[in-house]
N, C-alpha and C positions, 0 to 999 in steps of 0.2 A: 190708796184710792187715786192720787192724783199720778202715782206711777201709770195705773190702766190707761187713766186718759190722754198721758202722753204716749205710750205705746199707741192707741187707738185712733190716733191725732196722728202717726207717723207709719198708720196702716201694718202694725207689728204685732207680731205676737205680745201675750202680756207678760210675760219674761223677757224682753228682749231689753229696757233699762238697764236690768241686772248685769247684762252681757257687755256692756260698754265700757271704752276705757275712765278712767275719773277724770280728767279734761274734755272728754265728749260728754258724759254725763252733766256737768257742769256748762258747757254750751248748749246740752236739748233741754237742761231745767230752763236757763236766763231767758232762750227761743220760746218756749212753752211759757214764759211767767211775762214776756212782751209781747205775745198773742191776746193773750186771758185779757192782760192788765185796759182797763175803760180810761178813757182821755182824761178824768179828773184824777185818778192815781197816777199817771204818769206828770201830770202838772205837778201834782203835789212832790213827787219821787223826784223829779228835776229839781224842783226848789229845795228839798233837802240837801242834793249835793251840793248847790251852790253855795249853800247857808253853811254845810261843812268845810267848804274850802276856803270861805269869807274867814271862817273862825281859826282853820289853820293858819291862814297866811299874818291872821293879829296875833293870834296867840307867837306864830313864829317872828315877829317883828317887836315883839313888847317881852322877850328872854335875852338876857344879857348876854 
């Protein structure tokens, strides 16, 4: 389903996803998923990386 709507979103036929190489496919899904995404999922989706990277960088400083 959410294949159609990015075809339909990028004015393509509803095969044309299929058609793409796997690092385009992967840049029209991330394009299509920061279209969609509403200002309090991107809040929240920032704060998780940062909270990831907080945790790498302790976990990485607290290993012998």
């Amino acid at each position: 389903m959410m294949v159609m709507r990015i075809a339909q979103r990028w004015n393509q036929a509803p095969d044309w996803f299929y058609t793409l190489e796997p690092s385009t496919k992967l840049n029209v899904l991330a394009e299509y998923r920061l279209h969609c995404e509403s200002p309090e999922q991107k809040k929240t989706r920032q704060e998780a990386i940062k909270m990831a990277k907080m945790e790498a960088m302790i976990k990485k400083r607290i290993q012998p």
